[in-house]
FIKE-333944 format. One line per field, with one value per residue (C-alpha): residue number from 1; x, y, z; chain; residue in three letters. Coordinates in steps of 0.001 Angstrom, whole numbers, always signed. Example, Ala and Ser with C-alpha at 12.3 -4.5 7.8 and 13.67 -1.06 7.14 Angstrom:
2
resi <- c(1 / 2)
east <- c(+12300 / +13670)
north <- c(-4500 / -1060)
up <- c(+7800 / +7140)
chain <- c(A / A)
resn <- c(ALA / SER)
***
This chain:
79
resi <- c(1 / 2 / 3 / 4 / 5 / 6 / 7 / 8 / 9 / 10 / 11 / 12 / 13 / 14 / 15 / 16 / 17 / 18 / 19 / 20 / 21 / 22 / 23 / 24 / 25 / 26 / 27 / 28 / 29 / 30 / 31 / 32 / 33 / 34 / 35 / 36 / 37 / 38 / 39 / 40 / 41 / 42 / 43 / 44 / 45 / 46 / 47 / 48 / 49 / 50 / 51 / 52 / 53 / 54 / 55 / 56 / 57 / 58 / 59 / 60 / 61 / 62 / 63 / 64 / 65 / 66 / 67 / 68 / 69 / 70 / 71 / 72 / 73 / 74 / 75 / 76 / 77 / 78 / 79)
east <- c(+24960 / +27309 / +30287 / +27778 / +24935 / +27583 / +28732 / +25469 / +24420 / +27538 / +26792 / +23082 / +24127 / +26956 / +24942 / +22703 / +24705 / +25967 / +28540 / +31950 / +30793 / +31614 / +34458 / +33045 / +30312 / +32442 / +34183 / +31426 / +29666 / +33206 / +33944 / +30384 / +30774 / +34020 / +31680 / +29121 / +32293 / +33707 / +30493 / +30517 / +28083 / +25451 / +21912 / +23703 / +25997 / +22704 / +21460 / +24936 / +24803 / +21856 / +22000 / +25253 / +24201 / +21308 / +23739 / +25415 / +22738 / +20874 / +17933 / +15687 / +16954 / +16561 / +13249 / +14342 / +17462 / +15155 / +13358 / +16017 / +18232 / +14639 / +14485 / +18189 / +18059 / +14986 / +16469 / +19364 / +20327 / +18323 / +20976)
north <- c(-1680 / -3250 / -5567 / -8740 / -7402 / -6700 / -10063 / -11451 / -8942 / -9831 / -13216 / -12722 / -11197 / -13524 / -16574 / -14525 / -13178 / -15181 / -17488 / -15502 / -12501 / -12753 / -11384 / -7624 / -7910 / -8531 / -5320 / -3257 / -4302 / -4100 / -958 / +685 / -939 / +914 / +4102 / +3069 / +2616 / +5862 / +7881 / +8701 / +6219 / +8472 / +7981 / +8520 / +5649 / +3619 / +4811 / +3505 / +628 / -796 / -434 / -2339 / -5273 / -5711 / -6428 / -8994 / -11214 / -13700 / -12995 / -15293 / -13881 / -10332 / -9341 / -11147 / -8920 / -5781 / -6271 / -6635 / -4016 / -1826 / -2392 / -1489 / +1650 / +2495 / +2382 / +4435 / +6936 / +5758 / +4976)
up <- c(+12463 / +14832 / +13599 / +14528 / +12419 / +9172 / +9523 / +9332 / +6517 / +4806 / +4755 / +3975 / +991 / -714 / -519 / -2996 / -5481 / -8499 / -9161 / -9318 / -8377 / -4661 / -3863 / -5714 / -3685 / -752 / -1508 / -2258 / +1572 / +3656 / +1606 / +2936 / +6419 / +6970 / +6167 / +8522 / +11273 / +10383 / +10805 / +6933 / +5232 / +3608 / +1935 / -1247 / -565 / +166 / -3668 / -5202 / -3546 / -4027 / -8074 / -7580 / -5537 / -7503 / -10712 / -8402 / -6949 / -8372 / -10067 / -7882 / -5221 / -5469 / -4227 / -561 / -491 / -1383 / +1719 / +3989 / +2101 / +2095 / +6058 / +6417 / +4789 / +6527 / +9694 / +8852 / +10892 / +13763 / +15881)
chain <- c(A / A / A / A / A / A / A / A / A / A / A / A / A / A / A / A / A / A / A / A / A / A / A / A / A / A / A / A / A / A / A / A / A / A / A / A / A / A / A / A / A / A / A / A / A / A / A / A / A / A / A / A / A / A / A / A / A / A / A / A / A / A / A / A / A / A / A / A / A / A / A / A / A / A / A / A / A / A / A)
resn <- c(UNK / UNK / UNK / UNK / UNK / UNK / UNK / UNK / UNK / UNK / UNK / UNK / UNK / UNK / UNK / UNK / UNK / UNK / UNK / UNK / UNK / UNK / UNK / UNK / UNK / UNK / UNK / UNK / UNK / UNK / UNK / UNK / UNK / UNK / UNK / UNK / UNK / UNK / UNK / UNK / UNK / UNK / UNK / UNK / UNK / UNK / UNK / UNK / UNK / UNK / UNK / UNK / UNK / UNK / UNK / UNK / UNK / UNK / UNK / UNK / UNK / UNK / UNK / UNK / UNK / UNK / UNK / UNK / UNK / UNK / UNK / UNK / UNK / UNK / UNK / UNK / UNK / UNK / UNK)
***
């Protein structure tokens, strides 16, 4: 994912998880972009991160991110 598509990922994301809990999930995405940058971002860091985010967002919200998080991951390692 190139640094346009993060930033729009990254923003996809935080206006879906709950009040206050922003700035972790923040961390948790720029924390697995730098990964992705560095060549290291694995399918296991896909399986801890999704448990994560998914204790983040907004309930009414999750089954949109699980799509676009499930369409992520499916292209990973496509590049």
């Amino acid at each position: 994912m190139n640094k346009q598509g993060q930033e729009m990922f990254l923003s996809f994301i935080l206006q879906r998880v709950q009040e206050g809990k922003e700035d972790e999930a923040r961390e948790i995405l720029l924390e697995n972009f730098k990964k992705q940058d560095e060549g290291t971002f694995s399918q296991e860091d896909i399986q801890e991160f999704i448990p994560k985010m998914i204790s983040l967002l907004k309930p009414e919200k999750l089954e949109e991110v699980q799509a676009v998080v499930s369409q992520f991951s499916g292209n990973f390692g496509n590049k």
